[in-house]
C-alpha positions as CSV (number, residue, x, y, z in Angstrom):
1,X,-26.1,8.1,55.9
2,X,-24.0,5.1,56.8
3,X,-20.7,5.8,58.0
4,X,-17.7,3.8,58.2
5,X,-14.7,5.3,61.0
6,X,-10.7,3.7,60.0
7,X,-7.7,5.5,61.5
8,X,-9.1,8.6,61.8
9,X,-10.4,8.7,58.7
10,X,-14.5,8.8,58.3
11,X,-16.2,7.4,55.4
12,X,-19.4,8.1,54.6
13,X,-20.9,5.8,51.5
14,X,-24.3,6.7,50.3
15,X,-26.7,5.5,47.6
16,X,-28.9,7.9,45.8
17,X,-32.2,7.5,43.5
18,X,-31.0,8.6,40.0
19,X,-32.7,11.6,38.0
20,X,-35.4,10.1,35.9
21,X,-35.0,6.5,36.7
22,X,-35.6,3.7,39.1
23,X,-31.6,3.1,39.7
24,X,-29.5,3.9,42.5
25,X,-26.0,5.4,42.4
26,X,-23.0,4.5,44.8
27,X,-21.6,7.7,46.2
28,X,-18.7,8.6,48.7
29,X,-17.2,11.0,51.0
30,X,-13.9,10.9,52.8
31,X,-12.8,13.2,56.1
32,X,-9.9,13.6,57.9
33,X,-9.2,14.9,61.2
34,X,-8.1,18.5,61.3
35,X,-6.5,21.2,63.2
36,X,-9.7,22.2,64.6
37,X,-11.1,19.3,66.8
38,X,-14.9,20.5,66.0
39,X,-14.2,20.0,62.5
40,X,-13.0,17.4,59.6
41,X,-11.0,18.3,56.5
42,X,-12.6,17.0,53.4
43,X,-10.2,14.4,51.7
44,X,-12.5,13.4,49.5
45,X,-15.5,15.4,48.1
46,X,-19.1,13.5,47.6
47,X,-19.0,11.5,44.4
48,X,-20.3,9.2,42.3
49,X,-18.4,5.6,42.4
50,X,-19.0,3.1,40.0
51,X,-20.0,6.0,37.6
52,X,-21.1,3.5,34.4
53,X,-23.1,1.3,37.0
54,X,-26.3,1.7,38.1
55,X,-27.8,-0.7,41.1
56,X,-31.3,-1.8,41.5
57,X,-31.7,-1.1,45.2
58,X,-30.2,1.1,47.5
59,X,-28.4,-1.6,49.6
60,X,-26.8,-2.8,46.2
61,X,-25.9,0.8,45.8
62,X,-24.6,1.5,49.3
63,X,-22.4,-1.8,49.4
64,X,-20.5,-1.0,46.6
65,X,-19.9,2.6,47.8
66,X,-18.6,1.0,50.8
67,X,-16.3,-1.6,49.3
68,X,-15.0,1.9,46.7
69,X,-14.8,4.2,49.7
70,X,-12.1,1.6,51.3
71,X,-10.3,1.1,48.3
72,X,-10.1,4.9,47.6
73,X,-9.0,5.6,51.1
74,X,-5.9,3.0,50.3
75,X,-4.9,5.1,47.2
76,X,-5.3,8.3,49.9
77,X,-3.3,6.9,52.7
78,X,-0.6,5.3,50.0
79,X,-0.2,9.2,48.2
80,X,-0.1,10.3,51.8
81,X,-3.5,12.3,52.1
């Protein structure tokens, strides 16, 4: 699963083969670094980005998970998560 690292943050965008079809979902994961230095605290749990899209290919997919993961992590870091 690619993974993106920023500030201590870690990102991991994913793309996944959807139920039934030949379309890929764009999904994403944000961790944070944690009292426990064997560990991560889960800012944001694994979801689907870009929910009303569906991609062709699983790079399509994985690019815009990456280009959503950023701009989620923005809103995180501006709320102060």
């Amino acid at each position: 699963m690619p993974t993106k690292y920023l500030d201590g943050y870690e990102i991991e965008f994913t793309s996944e083969l959807l139920p039934g079809t030949d379309q890929w979902g764009a999904y994403v994961a944000i961790f944070s670094p944690s009292d426990n230095p064997m560990h991560l605290a889960e800012v944001y749990s694994r979801q689907r980005v870009a929910a009303d899209v569906t991609f062709s290919t699983a790079g399509d997919a994985e690019a815009e998970a990456e280009k959503a993961g950023m701009a989620i992590l923005e809103q995180l870091r501006s709320s102060g998560t």
